[in-house]
N, CA and C of each residue as an Amber inpcrd file, in Angstrom:
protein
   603
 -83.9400000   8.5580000  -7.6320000 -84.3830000   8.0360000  -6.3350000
 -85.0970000   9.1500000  -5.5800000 -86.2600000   8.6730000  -5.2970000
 -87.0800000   9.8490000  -4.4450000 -86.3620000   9.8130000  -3.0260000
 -86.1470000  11.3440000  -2.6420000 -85.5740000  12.3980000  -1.7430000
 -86.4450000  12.1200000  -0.3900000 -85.8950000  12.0070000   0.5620000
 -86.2970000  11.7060000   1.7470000 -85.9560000  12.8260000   3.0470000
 -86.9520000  13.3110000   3.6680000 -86.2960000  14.8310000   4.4870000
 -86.6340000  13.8500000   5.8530000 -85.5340000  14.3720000   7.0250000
 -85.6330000  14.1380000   8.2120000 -86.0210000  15.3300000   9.3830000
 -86.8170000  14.9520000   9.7410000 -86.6350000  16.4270000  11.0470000
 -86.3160000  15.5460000  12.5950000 -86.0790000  16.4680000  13.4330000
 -86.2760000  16.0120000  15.1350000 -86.3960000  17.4000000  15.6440000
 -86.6520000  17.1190000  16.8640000 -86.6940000  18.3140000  18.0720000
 -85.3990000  17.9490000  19.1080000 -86.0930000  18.9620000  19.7750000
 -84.9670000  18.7950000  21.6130000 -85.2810000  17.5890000  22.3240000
 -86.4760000  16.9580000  21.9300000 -86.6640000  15.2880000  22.8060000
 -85.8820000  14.4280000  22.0820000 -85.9730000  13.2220000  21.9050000
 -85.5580000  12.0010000  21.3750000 -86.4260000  11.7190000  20.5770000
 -87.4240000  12.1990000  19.0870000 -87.9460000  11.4000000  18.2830000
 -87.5460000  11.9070000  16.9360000 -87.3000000  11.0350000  15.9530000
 -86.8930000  11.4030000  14.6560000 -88.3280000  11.1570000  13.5690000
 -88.2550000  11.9860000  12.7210000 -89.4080000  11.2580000  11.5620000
 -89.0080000  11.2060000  10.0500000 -89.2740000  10.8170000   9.5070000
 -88.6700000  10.7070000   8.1130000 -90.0960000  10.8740000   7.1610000
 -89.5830000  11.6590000   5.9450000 -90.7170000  11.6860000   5.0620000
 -90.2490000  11.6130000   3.5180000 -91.4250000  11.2520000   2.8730000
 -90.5310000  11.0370000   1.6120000 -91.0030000  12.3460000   0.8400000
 -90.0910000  12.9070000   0.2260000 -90.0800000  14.1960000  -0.0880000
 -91.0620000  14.7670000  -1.3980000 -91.5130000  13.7760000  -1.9310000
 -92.0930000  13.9400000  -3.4650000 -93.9980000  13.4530000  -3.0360000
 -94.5030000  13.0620000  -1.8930000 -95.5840000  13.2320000  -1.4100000
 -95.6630000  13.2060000  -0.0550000 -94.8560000  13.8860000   0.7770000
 -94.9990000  14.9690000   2.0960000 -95.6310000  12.9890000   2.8630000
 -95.4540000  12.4950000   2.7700000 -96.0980000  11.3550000   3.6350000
 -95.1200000  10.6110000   4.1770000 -94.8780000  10.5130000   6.0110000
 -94.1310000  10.1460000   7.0610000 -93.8540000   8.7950000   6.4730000
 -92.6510000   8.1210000   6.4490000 -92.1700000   6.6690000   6.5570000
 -91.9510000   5.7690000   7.6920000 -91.2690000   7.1030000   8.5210000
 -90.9280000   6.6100000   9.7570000 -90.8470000   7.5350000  10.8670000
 -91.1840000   6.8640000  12.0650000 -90.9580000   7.5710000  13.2880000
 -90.3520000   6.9280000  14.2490000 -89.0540000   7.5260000  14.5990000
 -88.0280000   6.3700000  15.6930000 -87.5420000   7.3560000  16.7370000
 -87.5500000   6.5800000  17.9510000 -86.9580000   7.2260000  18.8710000
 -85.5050000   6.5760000  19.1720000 -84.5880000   7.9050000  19.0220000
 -82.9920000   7.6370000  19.3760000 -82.7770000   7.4570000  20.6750000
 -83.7300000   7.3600000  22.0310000 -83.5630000   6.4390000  23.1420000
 -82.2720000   7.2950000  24.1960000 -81.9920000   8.5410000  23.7940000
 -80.8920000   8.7830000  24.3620000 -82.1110000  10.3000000  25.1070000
 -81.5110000  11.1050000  26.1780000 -81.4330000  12.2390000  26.5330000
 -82.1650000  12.7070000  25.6400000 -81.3980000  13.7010000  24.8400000
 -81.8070000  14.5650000  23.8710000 -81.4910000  14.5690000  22.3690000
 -81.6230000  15.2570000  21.6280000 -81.2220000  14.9750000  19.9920000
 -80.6050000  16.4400000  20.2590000 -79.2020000  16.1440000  19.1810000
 -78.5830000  17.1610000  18.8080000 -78.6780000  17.7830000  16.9660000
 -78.7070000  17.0160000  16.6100000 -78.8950000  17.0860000  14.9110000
 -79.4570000  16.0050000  14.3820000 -79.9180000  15.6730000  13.2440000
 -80.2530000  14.4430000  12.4330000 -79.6230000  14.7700000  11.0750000
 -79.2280000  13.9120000  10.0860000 -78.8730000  14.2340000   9.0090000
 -79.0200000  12.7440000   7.9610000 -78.9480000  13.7440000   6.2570000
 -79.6230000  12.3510000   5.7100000 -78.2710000  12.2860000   4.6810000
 -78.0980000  11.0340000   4.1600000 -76.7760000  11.3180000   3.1970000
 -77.2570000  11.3290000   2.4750000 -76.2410000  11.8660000   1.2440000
 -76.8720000  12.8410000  -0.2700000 -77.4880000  11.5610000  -0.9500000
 -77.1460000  10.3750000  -1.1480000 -78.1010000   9.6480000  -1.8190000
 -78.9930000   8.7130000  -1.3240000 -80.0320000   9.3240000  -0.3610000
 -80.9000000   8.7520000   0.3880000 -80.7310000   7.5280000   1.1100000
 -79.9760000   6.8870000   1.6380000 -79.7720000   5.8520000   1.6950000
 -79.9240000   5.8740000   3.4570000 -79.1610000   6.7050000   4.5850000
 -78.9180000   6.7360000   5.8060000 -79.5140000   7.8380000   6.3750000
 -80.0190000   7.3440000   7.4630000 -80.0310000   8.9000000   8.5480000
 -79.5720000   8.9340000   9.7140000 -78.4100000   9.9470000   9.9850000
 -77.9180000   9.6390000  11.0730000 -78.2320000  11.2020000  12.2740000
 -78.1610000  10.2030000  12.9760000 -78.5900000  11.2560000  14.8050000
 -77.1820000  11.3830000  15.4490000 -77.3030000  12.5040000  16.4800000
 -76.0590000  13.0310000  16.9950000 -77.0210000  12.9980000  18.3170000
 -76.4190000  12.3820000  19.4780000 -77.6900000  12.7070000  20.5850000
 -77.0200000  13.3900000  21.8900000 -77.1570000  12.8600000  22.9120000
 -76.5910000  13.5620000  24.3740000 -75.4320000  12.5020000  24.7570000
 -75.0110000  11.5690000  23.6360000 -73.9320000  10.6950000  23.9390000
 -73.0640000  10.2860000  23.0260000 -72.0460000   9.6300000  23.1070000
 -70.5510000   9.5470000  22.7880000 -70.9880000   9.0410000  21.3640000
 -71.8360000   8.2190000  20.7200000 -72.4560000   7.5050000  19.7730000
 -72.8330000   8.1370000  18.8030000 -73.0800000   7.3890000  17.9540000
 -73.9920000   8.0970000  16.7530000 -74.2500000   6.8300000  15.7210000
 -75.7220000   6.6540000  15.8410000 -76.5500000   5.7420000  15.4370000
 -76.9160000   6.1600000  14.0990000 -76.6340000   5.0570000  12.8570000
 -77.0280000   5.1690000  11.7740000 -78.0110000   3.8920000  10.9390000
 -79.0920000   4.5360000  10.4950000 -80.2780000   3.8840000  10.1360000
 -80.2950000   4.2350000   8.9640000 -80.9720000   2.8810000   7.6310000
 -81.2570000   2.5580000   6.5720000 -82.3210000   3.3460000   5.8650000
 -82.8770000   3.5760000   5.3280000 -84.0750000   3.8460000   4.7520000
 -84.6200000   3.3280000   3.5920000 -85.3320000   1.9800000   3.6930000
 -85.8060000   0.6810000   3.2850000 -86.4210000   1.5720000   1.7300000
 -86.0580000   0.7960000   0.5250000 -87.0030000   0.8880000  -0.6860000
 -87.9010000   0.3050000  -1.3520000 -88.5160000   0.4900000  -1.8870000
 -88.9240000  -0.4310000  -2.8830000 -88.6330000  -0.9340000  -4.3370000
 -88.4950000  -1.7850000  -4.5490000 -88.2020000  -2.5100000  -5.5020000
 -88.9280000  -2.3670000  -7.0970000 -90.0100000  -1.9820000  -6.7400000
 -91.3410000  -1.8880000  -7.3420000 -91.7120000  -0.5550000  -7.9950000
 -91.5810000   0.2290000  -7.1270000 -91.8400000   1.4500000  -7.3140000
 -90.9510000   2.1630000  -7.8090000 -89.9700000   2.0070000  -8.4910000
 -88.4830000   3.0590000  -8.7050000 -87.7900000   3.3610000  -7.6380000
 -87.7810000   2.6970000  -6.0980000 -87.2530000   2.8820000  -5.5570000
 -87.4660000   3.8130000  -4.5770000 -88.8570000   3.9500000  -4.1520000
 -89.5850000   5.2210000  -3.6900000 -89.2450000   4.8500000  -1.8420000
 -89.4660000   5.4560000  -1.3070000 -88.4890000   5.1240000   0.3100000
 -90.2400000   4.8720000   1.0930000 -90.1350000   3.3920000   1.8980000
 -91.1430000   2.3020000   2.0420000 -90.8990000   2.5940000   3.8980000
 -89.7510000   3.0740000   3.7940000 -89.8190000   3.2490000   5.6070000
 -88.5280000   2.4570000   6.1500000 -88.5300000   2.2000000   7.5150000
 -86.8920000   1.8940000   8.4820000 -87.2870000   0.8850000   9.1760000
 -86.4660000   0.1450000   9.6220000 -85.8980000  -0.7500000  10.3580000
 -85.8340000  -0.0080000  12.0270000 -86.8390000   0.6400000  12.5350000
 -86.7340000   1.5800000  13.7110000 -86.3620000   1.2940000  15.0900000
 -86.4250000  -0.0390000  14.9750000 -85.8810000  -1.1870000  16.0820000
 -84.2140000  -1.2050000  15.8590000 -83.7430000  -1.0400000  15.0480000
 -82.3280000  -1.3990000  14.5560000 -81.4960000  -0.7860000  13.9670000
 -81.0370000   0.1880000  14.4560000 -79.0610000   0.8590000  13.6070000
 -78.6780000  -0.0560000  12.9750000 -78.0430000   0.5620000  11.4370000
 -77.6170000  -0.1020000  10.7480000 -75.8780000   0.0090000  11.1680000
 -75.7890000   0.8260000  11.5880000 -74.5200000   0.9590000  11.7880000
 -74.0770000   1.8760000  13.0770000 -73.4430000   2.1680000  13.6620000
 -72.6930000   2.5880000  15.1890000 -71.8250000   3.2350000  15.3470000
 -71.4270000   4.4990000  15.1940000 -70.2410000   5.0080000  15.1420000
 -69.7640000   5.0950000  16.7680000 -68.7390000   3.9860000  17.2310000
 -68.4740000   4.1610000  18.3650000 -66.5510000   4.7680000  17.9990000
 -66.3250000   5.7150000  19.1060000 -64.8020000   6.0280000  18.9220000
 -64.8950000   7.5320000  20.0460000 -65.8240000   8.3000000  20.2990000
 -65.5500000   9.5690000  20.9200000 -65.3790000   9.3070000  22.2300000
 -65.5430000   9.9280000  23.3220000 -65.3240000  10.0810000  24.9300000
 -66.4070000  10.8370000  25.2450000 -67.1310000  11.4980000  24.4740000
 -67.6380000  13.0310000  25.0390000 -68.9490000  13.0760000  24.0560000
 -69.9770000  13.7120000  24.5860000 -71.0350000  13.5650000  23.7560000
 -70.7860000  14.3640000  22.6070000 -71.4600000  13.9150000  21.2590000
 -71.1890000  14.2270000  19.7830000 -71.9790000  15.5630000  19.7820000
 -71.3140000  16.6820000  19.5030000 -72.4160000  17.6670000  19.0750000
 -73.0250000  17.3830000  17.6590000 -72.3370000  17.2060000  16.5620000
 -72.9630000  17.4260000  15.2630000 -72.4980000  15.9230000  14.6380000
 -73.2370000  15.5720000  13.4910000 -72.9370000  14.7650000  12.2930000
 -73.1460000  15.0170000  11.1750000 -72.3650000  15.1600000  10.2200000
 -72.7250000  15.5730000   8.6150000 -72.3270000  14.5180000   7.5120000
 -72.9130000  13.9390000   6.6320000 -72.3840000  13.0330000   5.6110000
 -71.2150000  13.9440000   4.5610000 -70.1050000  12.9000000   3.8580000
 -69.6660000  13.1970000   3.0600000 -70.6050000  13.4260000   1.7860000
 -69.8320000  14.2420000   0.7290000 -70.9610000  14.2240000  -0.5080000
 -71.1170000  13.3260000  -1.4810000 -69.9630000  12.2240000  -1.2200000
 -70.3770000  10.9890000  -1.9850000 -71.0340000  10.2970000  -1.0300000
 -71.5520000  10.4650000   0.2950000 -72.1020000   9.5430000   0.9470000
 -71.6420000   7.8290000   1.2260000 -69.9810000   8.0250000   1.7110000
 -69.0910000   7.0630000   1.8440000 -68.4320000   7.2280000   3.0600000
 -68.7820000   8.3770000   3.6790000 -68.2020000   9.0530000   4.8030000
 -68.5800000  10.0700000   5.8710000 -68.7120000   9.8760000   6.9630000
 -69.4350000  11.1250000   7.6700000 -68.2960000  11.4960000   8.8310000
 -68.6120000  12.7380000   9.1520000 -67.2410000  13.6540000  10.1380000
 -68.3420000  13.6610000  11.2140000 -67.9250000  13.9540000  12.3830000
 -68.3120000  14.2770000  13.9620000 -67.1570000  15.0060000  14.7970000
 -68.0780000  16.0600000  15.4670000 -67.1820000  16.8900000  16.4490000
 -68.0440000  16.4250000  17.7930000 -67.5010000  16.5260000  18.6810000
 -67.3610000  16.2300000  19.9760000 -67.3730000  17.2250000  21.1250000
 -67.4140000  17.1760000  22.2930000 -67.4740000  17.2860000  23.2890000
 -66.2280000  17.1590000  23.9660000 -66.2150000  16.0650000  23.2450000
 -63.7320000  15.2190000  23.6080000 -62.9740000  16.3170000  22.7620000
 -63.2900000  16.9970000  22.2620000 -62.7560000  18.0740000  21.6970000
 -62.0670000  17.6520000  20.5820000 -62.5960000  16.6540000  19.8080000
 -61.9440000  15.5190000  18.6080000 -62.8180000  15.9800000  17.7710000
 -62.2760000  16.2410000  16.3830000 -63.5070000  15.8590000  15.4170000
 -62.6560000  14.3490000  14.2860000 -63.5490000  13.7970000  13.7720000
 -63.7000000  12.4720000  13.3190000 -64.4750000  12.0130000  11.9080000
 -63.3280000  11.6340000  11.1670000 -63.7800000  11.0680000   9.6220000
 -63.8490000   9.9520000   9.5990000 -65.1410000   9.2980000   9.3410000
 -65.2660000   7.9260000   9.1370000 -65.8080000   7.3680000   7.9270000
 -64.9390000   6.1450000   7.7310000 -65.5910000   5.4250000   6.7170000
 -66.9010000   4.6440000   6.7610000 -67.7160000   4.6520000   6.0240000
 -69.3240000   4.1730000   6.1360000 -69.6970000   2.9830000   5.5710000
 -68.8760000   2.9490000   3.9750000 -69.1490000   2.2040000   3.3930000
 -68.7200000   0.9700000   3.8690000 -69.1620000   0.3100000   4.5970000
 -68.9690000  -1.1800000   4.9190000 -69.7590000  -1.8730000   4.5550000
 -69.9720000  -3.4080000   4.8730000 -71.0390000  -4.2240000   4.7420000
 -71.6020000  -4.4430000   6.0620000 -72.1260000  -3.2540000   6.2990000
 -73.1000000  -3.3000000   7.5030000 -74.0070000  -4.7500000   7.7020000
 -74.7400000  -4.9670000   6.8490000 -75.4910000  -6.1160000   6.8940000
 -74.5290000  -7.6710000   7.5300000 -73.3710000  -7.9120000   7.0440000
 -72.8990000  -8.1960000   8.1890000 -71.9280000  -8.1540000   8.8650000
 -72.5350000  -6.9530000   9.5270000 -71.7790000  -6.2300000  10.9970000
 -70.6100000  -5.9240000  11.0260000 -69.9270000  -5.5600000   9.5920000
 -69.0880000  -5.0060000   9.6940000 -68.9670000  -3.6180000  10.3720000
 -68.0700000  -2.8000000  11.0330000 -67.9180000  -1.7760000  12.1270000
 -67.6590000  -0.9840000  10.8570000 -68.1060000   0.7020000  10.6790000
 -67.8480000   1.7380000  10.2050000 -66.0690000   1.8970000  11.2470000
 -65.2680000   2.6290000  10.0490000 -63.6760000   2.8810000  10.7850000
 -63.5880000   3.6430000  10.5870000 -62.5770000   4.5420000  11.7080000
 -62.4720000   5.9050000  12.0610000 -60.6570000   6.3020000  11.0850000
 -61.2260000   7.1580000  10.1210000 -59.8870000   7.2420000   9.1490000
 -59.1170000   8.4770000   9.5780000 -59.6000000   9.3700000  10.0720000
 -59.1860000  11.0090000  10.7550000 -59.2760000  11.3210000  11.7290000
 -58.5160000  11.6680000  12.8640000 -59.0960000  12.2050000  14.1540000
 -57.9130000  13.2800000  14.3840000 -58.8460000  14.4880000  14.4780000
 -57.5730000  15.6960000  14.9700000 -58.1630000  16.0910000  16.4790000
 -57.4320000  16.5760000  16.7510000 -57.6130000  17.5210000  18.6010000
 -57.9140000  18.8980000  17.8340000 -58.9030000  19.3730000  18.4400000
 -59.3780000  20.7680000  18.0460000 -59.2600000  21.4300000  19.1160000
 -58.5800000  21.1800000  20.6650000 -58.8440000  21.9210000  21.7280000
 -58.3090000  23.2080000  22.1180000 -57.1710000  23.1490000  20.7600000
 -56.5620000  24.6740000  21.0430000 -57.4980000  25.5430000  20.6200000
 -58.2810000  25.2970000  19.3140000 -58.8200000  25.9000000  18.8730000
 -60.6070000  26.7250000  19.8480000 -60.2860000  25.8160000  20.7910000
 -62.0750000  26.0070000  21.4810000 -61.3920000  27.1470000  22.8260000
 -60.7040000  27.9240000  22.4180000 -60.5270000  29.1800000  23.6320000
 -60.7320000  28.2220000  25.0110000 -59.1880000  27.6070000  25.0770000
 -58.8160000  26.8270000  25.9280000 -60.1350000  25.4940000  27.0040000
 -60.7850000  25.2390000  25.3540000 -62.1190000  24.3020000  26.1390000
 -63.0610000  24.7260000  26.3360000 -63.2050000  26.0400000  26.3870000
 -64.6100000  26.4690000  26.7520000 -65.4310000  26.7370000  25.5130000
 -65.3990000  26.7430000  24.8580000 -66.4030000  27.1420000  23.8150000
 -65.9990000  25.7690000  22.5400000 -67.2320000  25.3600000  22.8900000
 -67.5890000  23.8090000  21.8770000 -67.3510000  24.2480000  20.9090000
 -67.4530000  23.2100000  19.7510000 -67.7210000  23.1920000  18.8850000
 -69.1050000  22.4370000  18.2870000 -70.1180000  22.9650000  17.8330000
 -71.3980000  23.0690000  17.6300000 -72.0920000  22.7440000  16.2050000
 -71.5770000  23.0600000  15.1380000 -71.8520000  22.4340000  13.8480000
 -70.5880000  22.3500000  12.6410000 -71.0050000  21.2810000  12.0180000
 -70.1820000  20.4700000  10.9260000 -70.8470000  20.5250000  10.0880000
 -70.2600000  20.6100000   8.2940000 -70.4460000  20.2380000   6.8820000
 -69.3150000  20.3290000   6.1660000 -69.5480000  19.5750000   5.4170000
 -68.4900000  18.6470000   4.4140000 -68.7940000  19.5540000   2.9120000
 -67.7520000  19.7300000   2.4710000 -67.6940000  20.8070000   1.1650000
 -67.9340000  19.1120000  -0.0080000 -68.2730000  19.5490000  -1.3050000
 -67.8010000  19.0920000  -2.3810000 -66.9300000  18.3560000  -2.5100000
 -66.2520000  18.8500000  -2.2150000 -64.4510000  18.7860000  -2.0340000
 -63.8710000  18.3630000  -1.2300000 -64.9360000  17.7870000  -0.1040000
 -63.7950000  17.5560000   1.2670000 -63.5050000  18.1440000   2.5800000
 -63.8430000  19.8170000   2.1900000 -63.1590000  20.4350000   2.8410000
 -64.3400000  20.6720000   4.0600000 -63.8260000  20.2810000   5.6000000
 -64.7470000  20.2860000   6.6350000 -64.7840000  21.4460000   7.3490000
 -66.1840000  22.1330000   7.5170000 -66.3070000  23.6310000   7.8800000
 -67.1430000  23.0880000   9.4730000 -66.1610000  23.9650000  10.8980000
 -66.5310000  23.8620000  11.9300000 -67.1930000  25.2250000  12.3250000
 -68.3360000  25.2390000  12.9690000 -68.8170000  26.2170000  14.0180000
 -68.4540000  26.5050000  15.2490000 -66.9740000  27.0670000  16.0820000
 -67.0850000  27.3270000  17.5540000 -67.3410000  28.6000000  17.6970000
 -68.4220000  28.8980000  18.6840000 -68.7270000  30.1670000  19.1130000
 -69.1340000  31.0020000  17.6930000 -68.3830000  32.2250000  17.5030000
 -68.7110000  33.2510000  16.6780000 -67.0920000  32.7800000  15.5300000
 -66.7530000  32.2440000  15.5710000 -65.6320000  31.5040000  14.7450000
 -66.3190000  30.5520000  13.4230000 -65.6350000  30.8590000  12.9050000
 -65.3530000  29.3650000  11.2810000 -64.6140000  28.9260000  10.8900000
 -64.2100000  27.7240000  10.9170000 -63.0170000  27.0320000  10.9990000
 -63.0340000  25.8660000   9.7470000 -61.4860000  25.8280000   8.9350000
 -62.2800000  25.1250000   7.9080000 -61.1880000  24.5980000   7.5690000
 -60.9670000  23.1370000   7.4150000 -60.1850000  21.8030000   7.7840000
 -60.2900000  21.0670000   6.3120000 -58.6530000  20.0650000   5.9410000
 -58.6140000  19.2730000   5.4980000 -58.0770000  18.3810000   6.6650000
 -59.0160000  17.0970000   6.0510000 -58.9390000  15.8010000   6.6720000
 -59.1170000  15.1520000   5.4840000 -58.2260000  13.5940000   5.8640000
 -58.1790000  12.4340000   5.5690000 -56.9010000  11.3610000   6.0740000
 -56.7130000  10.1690000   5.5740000 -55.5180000   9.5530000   6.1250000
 -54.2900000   9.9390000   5.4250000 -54.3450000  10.8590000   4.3270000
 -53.2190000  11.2080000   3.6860000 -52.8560000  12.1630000   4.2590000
 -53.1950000  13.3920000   4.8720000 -53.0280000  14.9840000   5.4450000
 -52.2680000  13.9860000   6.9420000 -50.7890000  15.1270000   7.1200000
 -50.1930000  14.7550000   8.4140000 -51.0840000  14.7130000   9.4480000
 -50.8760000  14.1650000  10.4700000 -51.7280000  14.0560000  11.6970000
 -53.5850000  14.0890000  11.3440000 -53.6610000  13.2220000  10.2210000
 -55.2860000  13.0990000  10.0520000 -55.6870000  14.5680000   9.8920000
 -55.5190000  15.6630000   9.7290000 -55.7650000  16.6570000   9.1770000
 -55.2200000  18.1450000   9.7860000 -56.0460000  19.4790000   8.9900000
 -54.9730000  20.5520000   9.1610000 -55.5630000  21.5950000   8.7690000
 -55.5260000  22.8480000   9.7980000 -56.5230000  23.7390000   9.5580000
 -56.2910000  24.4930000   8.3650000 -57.0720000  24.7700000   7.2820000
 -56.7050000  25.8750000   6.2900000 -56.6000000  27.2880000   6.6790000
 -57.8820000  27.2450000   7.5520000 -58.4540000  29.0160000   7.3700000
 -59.4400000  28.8420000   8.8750000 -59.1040000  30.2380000   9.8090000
 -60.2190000  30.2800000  10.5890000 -60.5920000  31.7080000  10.1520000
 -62.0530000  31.8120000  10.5280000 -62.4060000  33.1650000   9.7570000
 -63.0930000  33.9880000  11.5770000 -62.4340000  34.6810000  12.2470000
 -62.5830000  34.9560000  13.4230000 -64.2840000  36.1870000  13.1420000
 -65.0900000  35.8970000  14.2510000 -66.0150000  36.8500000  14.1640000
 -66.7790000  37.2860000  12.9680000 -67.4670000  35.5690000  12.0880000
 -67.5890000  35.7780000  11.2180000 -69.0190000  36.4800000  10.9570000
 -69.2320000  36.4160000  12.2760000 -71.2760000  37.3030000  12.2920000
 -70.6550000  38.5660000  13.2570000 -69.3800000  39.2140000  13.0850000
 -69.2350000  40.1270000  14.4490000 -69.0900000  39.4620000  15.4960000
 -69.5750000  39.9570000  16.4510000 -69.5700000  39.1670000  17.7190000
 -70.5310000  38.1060000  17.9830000 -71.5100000  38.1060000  17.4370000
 -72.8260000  37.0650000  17.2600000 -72.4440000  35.6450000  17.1310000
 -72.8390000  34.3580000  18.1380000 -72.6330000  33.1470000  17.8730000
 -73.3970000  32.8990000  16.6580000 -72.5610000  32.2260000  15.8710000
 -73.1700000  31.7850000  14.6500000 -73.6160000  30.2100000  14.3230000
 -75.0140000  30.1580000  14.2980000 -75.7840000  29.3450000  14.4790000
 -75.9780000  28.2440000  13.4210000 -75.7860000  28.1770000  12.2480000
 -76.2800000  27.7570000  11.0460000 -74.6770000  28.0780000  10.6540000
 -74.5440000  27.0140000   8.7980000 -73.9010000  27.3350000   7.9030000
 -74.1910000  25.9550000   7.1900000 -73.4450000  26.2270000   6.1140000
 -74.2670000  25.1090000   4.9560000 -73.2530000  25.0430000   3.5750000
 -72.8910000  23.7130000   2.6740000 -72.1560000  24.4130000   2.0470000
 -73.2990000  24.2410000   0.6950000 -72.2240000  24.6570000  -0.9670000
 -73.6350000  24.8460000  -2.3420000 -72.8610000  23.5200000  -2.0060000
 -74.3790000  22.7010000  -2.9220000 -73.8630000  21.7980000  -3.4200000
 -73.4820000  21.7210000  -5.0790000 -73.0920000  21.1000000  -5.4190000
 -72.2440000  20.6000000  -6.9950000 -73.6520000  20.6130000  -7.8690000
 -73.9450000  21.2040000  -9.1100000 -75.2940000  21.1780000  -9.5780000
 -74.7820000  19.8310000 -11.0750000
């Protein structure tokens, strides 16, 4: 299945391109404030936005039938799906690596595993399978938490401040999940901006 890249900026517009001839599919505006992240799941299928609100809007990316399946463009009028459940605007969204599941950290000082795989088409609701309180962890609230990714394996790696924080979640782990490892001052004192995990070759 041809590979589909997403970008956005600091406004509200997303674009999508299909990765194997650099040519735009789509251009949608997420209608909110600002954009915080965009992200695509590993088997092309969704792209989801993190914006200046409690939400997080997830969109299709239409194929063709014809072509091997080459990505034809979106439905830009219409979320396929809604992740409603936070209080507080979403900083980040990252897909699981089977692309059955995506995590969100917050603003509510929650981060959140959800199930995806529904039958969106009809309207079934994505469900929220994990929710831990991270607020001890944010130096009593003040310092967000800022980016999310999902290991291979599961294992969910948080960004607060100059911190790395790195979590099992699911509905089996007590209280929806449980910190493994924080790795304090992992750039020195430097907020650390980026992280990423390998993927499985």
């Amino acid at each position: 299945v041809t590979p589909v890249v997403v970008s956005s900026s600091d406004e509200t517009e997303l674009r999508v391109w299909a990765a194997d001839t650099g040519a735009e599919i789509a251009r949608l505006d997420t209608l909110q404030f600002k954009n915080h992240n965009a992200a695509v799941s590993p088997d092309g299928r969704f792209v989801a936005a993190a914006c200046f609100t409690a939400d997080v809007k997830i969109w299709e990316v239409l194929r063709s039938k014809e072509r091997g399946g080459a990505p034809v463009g979106m439905d830009t009028k219409n979320a396929s799906m809604l992740l409603k459940g936070h209080k507080g605007a979403v900083q980040w969204v990252a897909f699981t690596q089977d692309a059955r599941g995506v995590v969100t950290v917050s603003k509510d000082k929650t981060m959140k595993l959800w199930n995806i795989a529904v039958r969106s088409h009809v309207n079934e609701d994505p469900k929220i399978i994990a929710s831990i309180d991270i607020s001890r962890e944010m130096n009593g609230g003040k310092t967000l938490p800022t980016r999310v990714a999902v290991s291979p394996g599961g294992v969910v790696a948080v960004v607060i401040g100059t911190s790395l924080l790195f979590y099992e979640m699911g509905p089996g782990v007590p209280g929806g999940g449980r910190l493994l490892e924080r790795v304090e001052g992992a750039h020195g004192g430097e907020e650390v901006t980026w992280m990423e995990w390998s993927r499985r070759t």
